[in-house]
Residue, then its C-alpha position, 0 to 999 in steps of 0.5 A: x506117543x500117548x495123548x493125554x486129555x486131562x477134564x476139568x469139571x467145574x461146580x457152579x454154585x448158585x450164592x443164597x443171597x442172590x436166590x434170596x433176593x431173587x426171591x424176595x423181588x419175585x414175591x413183591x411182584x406177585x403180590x403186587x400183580x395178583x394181589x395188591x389193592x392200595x396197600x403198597x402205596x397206602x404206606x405212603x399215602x395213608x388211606x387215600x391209596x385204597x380208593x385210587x389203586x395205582x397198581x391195581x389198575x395198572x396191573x389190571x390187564x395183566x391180573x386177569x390174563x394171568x387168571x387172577x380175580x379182582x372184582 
């Protein structure tokens, strides 16, 4: 009597919307970390947010292991 085995390959397909939210979080967090100086919370706070830097301190630590200057 013969065996017989029957393979099943199966496609994983990555759905773009989700590589592009990914994305888009990715590039939120990178500018926040290496990048930010009052501008994200300046659309809230108006000019104030520049000379208090929430995230830019924060973050500070973080910015310079990760090789970023700040000042």
């Amino acid at each position: 009597m013969a065996k017989t085995f029957q393979l099943t390959k199966a496609q994983v397909k990555i759905p773009i919307i989700a590589a592009a939210v990914l994305l888009a979080v990715f590039g939120v967090g990178f500018f926040a970390v290496g990048f930010d100086q009052g501008q994200i919370f300046s659309l809230i706070q108006g000019q104030d947010a520049y000379g208090q830097m929430y995230l830019h301190e924060m973050t500070h630590d973080m910015r310079h292991a990760s090789g970023f200057p700040c000042h």
